[in-house]
C-alpha positions in Angstrom: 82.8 -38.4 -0.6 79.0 -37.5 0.7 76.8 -40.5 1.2 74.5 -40.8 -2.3 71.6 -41.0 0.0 71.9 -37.3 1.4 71.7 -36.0 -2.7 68.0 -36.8 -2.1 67.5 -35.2 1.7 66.0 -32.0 0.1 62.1 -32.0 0.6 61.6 -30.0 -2.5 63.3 -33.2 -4.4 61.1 -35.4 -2.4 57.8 -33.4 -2.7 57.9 -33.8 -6.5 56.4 -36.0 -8.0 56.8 -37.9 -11.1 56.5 -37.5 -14.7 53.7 -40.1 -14.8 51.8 -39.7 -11.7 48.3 -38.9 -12.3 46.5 -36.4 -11.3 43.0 -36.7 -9.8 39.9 -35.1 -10.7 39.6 -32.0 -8.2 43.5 -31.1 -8.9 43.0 -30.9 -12.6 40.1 -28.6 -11.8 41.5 -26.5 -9.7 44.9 -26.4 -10.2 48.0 -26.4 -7.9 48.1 -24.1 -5.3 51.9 -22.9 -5.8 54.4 -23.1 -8.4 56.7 -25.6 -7.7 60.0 -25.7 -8.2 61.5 -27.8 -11.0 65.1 -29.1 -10.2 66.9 -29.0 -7.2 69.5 -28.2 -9.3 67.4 -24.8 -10.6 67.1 -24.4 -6.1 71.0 -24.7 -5.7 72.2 -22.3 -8.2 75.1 -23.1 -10.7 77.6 -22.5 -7.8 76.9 -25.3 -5.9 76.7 -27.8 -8.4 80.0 -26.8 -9.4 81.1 -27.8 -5.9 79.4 -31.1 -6.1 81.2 -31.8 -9.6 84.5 -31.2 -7.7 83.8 -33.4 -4.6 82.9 -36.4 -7.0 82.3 -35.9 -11.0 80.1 -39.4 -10.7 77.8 -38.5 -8.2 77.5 -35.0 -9.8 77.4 -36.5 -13.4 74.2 -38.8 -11.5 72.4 -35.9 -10.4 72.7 -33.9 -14.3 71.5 -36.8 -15.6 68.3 -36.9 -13.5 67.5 -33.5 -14.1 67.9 -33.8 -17.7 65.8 -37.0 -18.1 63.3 -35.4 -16.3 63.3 -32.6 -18.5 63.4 -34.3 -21.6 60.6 -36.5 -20.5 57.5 -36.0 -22.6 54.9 -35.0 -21.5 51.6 -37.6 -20.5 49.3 -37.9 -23.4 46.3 -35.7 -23.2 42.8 -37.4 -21.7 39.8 -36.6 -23.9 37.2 -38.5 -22.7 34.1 -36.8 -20.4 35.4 -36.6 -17.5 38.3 -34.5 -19.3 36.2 -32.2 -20.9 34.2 -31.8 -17.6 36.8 -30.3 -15.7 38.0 -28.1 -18.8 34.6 -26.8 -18.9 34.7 -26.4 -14.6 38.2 -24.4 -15.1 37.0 -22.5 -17.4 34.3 -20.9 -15.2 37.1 -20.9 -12.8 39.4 -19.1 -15.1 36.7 -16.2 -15.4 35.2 -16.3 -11.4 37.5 -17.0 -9.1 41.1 -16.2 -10.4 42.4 -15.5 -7.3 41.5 -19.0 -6.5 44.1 -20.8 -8.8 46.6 -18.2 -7.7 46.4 -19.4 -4.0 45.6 -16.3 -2.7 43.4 -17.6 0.2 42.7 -14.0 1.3 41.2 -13.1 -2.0 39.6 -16.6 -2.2 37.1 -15.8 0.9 36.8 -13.0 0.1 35.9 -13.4 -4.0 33.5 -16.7 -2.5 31.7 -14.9 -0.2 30.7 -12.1 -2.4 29.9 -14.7 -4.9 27.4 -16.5 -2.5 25.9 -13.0 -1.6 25.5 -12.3 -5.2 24.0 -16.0 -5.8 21.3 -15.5 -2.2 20.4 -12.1 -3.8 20.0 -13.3 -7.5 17.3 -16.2 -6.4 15.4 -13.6 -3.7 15.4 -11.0 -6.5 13.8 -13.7 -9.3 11.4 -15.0 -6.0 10.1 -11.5 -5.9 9.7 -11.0 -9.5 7.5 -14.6 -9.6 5.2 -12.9 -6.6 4.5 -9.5 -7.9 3.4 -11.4 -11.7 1.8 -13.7 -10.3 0.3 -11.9 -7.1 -3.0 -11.5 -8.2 -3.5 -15.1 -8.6 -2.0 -15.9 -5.0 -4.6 -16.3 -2.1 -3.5 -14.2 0.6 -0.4 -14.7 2.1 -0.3 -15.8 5.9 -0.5 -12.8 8.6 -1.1 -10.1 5.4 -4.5 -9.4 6.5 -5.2 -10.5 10.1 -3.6 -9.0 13.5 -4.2 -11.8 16.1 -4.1 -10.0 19.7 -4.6 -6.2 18.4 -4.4 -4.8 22.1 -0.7 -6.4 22.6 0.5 -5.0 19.2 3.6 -2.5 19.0 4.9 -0.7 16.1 7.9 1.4 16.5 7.2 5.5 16.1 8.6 5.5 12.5 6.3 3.2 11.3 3.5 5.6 10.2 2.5 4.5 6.8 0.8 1.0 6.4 0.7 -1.1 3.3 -1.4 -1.6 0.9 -3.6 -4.4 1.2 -6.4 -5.9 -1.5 -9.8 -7.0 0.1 -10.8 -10.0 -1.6 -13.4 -8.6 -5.0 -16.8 -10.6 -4.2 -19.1 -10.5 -6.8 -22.4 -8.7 -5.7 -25.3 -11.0 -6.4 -28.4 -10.5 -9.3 -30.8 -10.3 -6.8 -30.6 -8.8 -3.3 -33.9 -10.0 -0.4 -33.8 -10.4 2.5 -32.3 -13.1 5.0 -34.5 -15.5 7.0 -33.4 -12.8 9.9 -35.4 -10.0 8.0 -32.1 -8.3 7.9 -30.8 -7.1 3.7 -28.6 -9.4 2.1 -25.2 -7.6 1.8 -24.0 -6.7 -0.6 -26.9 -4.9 -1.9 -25.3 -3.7 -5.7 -27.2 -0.8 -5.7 -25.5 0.3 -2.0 -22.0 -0.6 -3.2 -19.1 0.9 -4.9 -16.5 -1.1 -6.6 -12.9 0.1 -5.7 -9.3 -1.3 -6.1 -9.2 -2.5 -2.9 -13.0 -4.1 -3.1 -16.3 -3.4 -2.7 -17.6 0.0 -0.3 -20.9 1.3 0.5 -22.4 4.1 -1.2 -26.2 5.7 -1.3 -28.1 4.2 -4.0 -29.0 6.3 -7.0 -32.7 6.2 -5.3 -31.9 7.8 -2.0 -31.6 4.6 0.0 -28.3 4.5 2.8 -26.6 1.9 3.9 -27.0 2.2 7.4 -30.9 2.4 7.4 -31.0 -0.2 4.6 -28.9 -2.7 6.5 -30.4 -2.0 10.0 -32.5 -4.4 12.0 -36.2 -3.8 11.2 -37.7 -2.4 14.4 -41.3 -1.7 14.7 -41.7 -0.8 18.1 -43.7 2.8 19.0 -41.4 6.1 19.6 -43.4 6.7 22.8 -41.8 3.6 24.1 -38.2 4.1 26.0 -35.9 2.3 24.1 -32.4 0.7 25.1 -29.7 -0.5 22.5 -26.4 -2.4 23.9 -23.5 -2.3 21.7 -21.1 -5.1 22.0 -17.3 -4.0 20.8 -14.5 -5.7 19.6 -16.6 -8.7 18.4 -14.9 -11.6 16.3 -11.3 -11.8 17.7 -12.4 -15.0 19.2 -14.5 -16.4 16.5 -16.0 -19.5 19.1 -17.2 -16.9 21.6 -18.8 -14.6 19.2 -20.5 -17.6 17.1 -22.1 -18.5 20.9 -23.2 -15.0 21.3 -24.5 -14.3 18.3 -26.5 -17.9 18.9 -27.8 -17.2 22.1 -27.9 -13.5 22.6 -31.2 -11.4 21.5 -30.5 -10.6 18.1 -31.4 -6.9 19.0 -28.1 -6.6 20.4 -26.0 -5.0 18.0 -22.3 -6.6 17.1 -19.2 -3.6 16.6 -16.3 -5.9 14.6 -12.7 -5.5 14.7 -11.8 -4.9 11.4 -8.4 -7.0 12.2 -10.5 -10.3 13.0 -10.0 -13.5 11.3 -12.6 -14.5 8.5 -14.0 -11.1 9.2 -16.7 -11.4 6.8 -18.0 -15.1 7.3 -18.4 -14.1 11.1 -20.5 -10.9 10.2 -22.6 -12.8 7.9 -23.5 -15.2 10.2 -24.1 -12.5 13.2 -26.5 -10.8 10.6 -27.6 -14.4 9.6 -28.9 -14.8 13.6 -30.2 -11.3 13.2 -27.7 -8.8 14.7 -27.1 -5.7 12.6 -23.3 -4.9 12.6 -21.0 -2.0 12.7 -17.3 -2.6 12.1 -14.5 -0.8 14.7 -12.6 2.0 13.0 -9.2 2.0 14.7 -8.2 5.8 16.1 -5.5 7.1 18.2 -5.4 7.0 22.0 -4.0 9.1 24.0 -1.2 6.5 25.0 -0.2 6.0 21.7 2.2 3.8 20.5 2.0 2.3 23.9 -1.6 1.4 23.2 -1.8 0.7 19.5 -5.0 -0.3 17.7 -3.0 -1.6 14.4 -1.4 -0.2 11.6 -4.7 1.2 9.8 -4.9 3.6 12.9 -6.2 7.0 12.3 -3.6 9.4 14.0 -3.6 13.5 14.0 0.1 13.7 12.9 -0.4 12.3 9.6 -1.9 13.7 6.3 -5.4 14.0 5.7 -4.8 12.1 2.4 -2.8 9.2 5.4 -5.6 8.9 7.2 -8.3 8.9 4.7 -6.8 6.2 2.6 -6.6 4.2 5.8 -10.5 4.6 6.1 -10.6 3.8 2.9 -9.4 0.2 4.1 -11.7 -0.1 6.6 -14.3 0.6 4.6 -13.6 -2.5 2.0 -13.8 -5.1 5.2 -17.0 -6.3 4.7 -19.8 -5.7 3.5 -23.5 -5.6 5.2 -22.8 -2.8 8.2 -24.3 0.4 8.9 -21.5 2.2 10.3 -18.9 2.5 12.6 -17.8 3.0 16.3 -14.1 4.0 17.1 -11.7 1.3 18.6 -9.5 3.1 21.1 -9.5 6.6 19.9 -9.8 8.7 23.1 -7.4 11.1 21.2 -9.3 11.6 18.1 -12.3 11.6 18.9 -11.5 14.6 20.7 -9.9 16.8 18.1 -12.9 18.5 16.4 -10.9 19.0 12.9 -10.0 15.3 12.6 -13.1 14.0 13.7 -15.0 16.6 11.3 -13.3 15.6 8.5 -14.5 11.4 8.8 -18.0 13.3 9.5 -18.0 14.5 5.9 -17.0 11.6 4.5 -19.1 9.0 6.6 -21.9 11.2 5.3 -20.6 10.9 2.0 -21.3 7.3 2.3 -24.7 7.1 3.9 -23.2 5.2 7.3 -23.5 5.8 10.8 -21.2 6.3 14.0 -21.2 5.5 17.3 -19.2 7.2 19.6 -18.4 4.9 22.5 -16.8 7.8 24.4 -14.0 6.3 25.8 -12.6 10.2 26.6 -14.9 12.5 28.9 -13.8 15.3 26.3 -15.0 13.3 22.7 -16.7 15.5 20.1 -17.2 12.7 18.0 -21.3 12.5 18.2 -21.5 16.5 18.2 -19.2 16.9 15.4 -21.4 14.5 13.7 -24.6 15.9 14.3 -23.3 19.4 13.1 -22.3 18.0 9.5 -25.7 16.6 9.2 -24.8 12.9 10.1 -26.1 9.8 11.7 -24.8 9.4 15.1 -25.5 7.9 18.4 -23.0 7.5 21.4 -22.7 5.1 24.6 -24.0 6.2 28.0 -22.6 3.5 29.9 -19.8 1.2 29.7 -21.3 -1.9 32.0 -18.3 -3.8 32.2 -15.7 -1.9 32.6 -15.5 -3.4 36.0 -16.4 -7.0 34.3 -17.7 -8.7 37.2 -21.3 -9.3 37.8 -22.6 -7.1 40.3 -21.2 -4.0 38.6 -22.3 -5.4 35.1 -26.1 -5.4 37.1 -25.2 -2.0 38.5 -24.7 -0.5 35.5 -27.7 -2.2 33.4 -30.0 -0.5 36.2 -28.8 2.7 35.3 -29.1 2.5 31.6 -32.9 1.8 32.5 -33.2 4.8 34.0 -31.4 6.8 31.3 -34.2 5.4 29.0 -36.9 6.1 30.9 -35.7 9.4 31.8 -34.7 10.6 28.0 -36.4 8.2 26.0 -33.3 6.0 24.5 -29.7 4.9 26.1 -26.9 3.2 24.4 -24.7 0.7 26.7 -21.5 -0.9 25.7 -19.5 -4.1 26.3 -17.4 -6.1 25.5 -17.7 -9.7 25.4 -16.4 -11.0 28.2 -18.0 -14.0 29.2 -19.1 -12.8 32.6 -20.8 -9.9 30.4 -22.5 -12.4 27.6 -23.9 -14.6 30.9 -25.6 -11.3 32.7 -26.6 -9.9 29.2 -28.3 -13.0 28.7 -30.2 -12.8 32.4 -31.0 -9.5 31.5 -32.7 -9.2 28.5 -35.3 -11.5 29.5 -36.2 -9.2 31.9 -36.7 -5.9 30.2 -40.0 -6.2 28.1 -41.7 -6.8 31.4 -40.5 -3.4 32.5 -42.1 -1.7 29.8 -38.2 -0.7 28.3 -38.3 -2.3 24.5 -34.2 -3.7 23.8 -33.4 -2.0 20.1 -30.9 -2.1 17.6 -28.5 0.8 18.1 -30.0 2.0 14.3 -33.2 2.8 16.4 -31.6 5.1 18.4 -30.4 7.3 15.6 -30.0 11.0 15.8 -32.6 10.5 18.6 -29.6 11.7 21.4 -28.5 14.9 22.5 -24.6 15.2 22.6 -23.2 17.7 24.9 
């Protein structure tokens, strides 16, 4: 007769548990993972318990009655307090998400959880977006939307032709427009302004007045007298260095701004504050492009007209208070006649100015000007573009004689401080030598491009 202790060596009989264990709070929840088998008699099959019956009646008659008092057993009373109803609730949502899950199908599981957290990740950046575009026009602006720190160094990949839309900041003009302790106009002048979407633009007044004569330097020097203007470019990336220029420099030096500059119009205003007129950089294709990339409100001849004037129409809601423009980069532009005719038109349009700094032998930019009945001047010399102070010298010295050979020259810089230190030396000089230092506005139209 087998040893009673083997009826019991089956796992399955010793993995189940008992009629009144109780089940913990996750299980209930979830569920068990397989269906487990009943009876080890239900395992065997009617066959073998026969066999068992014949080996010894009693032992077999043992095992019957087992089974049956565990299938007569009732079953444990039902829980209804929270934590019951809790986890009905729970495998409920269970029931109607993750079916798979109660099946033990672990495959299905991952699968059925991870596009459920996808769907959860998209759900909260989909309502995130919704809060920003109804409430977006009650946001200040966000961090890096309107400022390119370290223009020269940026990259954008070919396909990235079309920029975004961006909204200047809508000042209110004020009542009444004088003058600055400076003598320059207080900007914005309402009458000289156009209210857009994007902010406020320059326009000529109803009386005649443009902006670039109205917001000039006054200069009341005689025509007979040579004149000499020095344009410094790319003004206000480094807001310390041009606050100490715009301090200690003559305020006949005039100040170019890149449009991409931090707090673009607190630094103009207090450049015009010191009494430098301002023009603001107008970004342009160069020949190197992407490679050398003024930012992504650059002027390029592959794209549309309609492209490239509504990313003029950017620059032009900036700031408020200049009298034109001179091009950043732009050695390819400024040499295509049809693209440079068509800013012409519309520069004339507005009543503002351009500077060509002629950074390609071959611009047309000043010509092309001139022939649609513009204000233009253009650079005659670069004087640092070896920034070191003998050639910075070298180059002043020539301008001079430009001057008092034609009557006006234009010089540009950048603001380097080598260049800031042998402006500053220079200037002091110059009225002694009978050569009056003017605001490039007093050099207007008075140039012959070639």
């Amino acid at each position: 007769m087998a040893d009673q202790s083997d009826l019991h060596a089956d796992p399955e009989d010793r993995a189940m548990p008992g009629p009144a264990a109780k089940q913990g709070l996750l299980k209930r929840l979830l569920g068990r993972f397989g269906r487990r088998k009943r009876h080890a008699v239900d395992m065997n099959g009617p066959d073998e318990m026969h066999v068992l019956h014949d080996a010894d009646g009693q032992d077999a008659d043992l095992i019957q009655t087992i089974t049956r008092a565990d299938d007569d057993t009732p079953p444990p009373p039902r829980r209804k307090g929270f934590k019951h109803k809790l986890a009905a609730l729970f495998r409920i949502i269970g029931l109607i998400l993750w079916p798979p899950f109660l099946r033990g199908d672990f495959g299905t599981v991952n699968r059925r959880l991870l596009l459920t957290a996808w769907t959860a990740v998209l759900l909260t950046l989909a309502g995130v977006g919704g809060w920003l575009v109804t409430t977006g026009e009650s946001l200040t602006s966000l961090p890096g939307s309107e400022v390119i720190i370290g223009v020269a160094r940026l990259t954008l990949p070919p396909e990235a032709r079309l920029a975004p839309d961006q909204k200047a900041d809508k000042a209110a003009a004020p009542p009444a427009v004088g003058r600055l302790p400076s003598g320059l106009l207080i900007a914005p002048d309402p009458t000289l302004s156009e209210a857009t979407p994007r902010g406020l633009v320059p326009k000529i007044g109803a009386d005649g007045r443009q902006p670039w004569s109205a917001y000039a330097r006054p200069f009341d020097e005689p025509p007979t007298r040579p004149r000499l203007a020095i344009v410094l470019q790319d003004m206000g990336l480094n807001a310390q260095l041009t606050a100490l220029a715009a301090e200690r420099l003559p305020p006949a030096i005039t100040f170019s701004f890149n449009p991409y500059a931090p707090d673009l119009a607190v630094q103009i205003e207090r450049a015009r504050s010191a009494g430098h007129e301002v023009l603001l950089g107008m970004p342009m294709e160069p020949f190197d492009y992407p490679t050398s990339d003024p930012g992504p409100y650059t002027l390029l001849t592959s794209l549309s007209d309609q492209e490239n004037v509504r990313r003029l129409d950017w620059v032009l809601t900036r700031a408020s208070g200049y009298i034109g423009f001179t091009n950043l980069m732009g050695g390819k532009y400024t040499s295509s006649p049809e693209h440079m005719r068509d800013i012409a038109v519309k520069l004339k349009e507005r009543g503002l100015m351009f500077v060509d700094t002629r950074v390609a032998p071959r611009s047309v930019a000043a010509r092309v000007m001139r022939e649609a009945g513009g204000v233009y001047a253009f650079v005659n010399r670069q004087i640092d573009a070896q920034p070191n102070a003998q050639t910075i010298d070298a180059r002043l010295d020539e301008l001079e004689r430009t001057a008092r050979a034609g009557g006006v020259a234009v010089g540009g810089a950048l603001p380097y401080p080598v260049t800031l230190d042998r402006l500053l030396n220079w200037a002091g000089k110059l009225d002694a030598k009978g050569i009056a230092l003017a605001p490039v506005s007093a050099i207007a139209n008075r140039q012959t491009p070639e």
